[in-house]
C-alpha positions in Angstrom: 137.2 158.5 88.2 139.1 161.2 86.4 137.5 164.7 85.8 139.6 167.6 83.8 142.0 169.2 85.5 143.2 165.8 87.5 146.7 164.4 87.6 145.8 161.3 85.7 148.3 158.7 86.3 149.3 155.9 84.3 147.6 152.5 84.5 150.5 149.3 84.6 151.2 147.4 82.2 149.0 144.2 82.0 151.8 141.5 81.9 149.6 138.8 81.3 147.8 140.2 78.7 147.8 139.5 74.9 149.9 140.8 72.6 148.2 143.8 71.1 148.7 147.0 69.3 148.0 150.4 70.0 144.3 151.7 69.0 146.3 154.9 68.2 145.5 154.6 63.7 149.0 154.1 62.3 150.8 153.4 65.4 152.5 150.1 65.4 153.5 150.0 68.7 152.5 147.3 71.2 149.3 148.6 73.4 150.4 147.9 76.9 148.1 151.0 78.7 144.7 151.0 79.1 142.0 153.9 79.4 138.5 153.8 79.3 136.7 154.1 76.2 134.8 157.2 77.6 132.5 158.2 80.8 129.7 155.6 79.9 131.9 152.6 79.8 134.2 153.6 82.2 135.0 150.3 82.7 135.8 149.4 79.2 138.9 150.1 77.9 141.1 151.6 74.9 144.9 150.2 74.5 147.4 152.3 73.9 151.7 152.6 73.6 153.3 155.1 76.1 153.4 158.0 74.0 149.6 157.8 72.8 148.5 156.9 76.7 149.5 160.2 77.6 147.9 162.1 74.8 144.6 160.8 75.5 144.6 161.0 79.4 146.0 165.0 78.8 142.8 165.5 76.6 140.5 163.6 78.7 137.6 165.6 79.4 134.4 163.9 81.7 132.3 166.5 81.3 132.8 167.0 77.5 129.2 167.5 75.9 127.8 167.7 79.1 125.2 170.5 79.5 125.5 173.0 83.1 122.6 171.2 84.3 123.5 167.4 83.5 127.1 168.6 84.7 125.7 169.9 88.5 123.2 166.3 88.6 126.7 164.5 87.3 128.4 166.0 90.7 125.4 165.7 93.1 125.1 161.9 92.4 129.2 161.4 93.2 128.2 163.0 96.3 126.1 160.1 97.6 128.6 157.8 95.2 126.4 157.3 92.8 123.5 156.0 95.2 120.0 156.6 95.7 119.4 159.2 98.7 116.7 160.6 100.5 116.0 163.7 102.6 116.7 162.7 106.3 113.1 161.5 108.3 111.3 160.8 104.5 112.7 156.9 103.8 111.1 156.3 107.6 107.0 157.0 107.1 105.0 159.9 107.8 105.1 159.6 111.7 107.7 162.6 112.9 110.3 161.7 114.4 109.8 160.7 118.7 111.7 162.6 120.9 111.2 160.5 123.9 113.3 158.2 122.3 116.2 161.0 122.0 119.3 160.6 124.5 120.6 164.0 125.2 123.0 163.6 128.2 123.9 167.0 127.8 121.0 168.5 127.8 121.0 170.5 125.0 117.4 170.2 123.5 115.7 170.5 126.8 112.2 170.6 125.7 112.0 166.9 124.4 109.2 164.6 126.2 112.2 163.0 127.4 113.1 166.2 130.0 109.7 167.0 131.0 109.4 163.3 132.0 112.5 163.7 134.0 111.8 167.2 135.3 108.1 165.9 136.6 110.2 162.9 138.5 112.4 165.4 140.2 109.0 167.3 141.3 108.3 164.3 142.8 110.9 162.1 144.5 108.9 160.1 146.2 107.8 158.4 143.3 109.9 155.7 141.2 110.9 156.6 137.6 108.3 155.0 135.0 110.6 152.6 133.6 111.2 151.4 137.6 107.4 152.2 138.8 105.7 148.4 137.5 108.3 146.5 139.2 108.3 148.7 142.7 104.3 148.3 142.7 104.7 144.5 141.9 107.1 143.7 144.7 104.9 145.7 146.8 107.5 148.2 147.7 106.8 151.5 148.5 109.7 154.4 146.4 112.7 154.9 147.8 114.1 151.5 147.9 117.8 150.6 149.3 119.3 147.5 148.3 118.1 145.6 151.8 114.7 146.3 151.8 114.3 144.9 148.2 116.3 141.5 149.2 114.4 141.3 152.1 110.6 141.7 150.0 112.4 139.3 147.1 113.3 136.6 150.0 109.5 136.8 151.2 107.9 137.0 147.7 109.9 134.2 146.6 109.3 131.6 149.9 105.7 132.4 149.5 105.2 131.9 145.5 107.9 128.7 145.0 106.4 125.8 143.3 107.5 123.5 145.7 105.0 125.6 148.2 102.5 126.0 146.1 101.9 121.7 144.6 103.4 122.7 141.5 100.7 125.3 141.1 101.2 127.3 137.2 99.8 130.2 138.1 102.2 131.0 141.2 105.0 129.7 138.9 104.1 132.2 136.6 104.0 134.8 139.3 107.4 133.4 140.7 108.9 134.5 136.8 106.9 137.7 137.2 108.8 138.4 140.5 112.1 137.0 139.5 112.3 139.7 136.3 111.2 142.7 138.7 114.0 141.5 141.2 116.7 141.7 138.5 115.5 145.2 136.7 115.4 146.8 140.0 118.8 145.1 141.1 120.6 146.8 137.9 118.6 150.2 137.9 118.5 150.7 141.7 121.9 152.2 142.1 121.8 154.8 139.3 117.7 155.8 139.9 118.7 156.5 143.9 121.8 158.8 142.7 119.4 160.6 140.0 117.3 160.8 143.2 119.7 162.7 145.3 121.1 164.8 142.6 117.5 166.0 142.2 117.0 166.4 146.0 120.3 168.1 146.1 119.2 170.8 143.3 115.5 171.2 144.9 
């Protein structure tokens, strides 16, 4: 929308429209330009010939009878485009924001949960990272683990708890499935928690 001081251009001509004349009192000139009425029906429209058009867009003024005050909330609301906002944290609840769940690769805001966690790890690398520790006590594995040791306990745990084994026993087929999604999180994680592992034996 315009405000004073804009290059207001002209709108086109409505070709399809119906004839009509200028709103400009004693102009008898077809009204082929629209501009809107004023700023509270912005979206309704005066028609006007060439010469008027540009008369009325030259003294267009937004903020004509507009207070200092109204004027500052008129420009802090096209800030957020006219939209509702809220201070960032407050639209969320009362609970603070958790920085354990912050990713900060750079580490740049060292003292989050999320550090310490990984500082205590490197204190002690002999033990698996938390997200890694339920599936390495499950498989019966003892931290570090290489890629043979845990295809070798999976081969074992999975001979021993097969349905087939066990006369179609549920609660060894539920232990199968308990197995099967430990196998697969340590598969994906193994290789990236064994170089954190060395970088943190490396820097010890």
């Amino acid at each position: 929308m315009a405000r004073k001081g804009d290059r207001i251009g002209l709108a086109a001509t409505e070709p399809e429209a119906p004839t009509r004349f200028c709103d400009e009192p004693g102009c008898g000139l077809a009204g082929d330009f629209r501009a809107p009425r004023d700023r509270t029906a912005l979206n309704e429209y005066r028609w006007f010939c060439l010469d008027h058009v540009r008369a009325y867009n030259r003294a267009w003024d937004y903020y004509k009878g507009m207070g200092p005050g109204e004027i500052e909330a008129n420009l802090r609301a096209d800030a957020g485009w006219q939209r509702p906002t809220w201070p960032l944290g407050r639209l969320g609840g009362a609970n603070p924001f958790d920085g354990e769940h912050l990713i900060d690769p750079l580490g740049v805001l060292g003292a989050t949960p999320l550090h310490q966690a990984r500082r205590e790890r490197q204190k002690r690398p002999d033990e698996p990272p938390g997200e890694l520790r339920a599936s390495v006590e499950l498989l019966g594995l003892t931290w570090p683990v290489d890629a043979t040791m845990l295809r070798a306990r999976y081969k074992v745990l999975a001979k021993r708890y097969h349905p087939d084994v066990n006369g179609g026993d549920r609660s060894a087929e539920e232990k199968l499935k308990d197995i099967n999604r430990a196998y697969s999180l340590l598969r994906r994680s193994l290789p990236a928690a064994l170089s954190e592992r060395a970088r943190a034996a490396a820097s010890a």
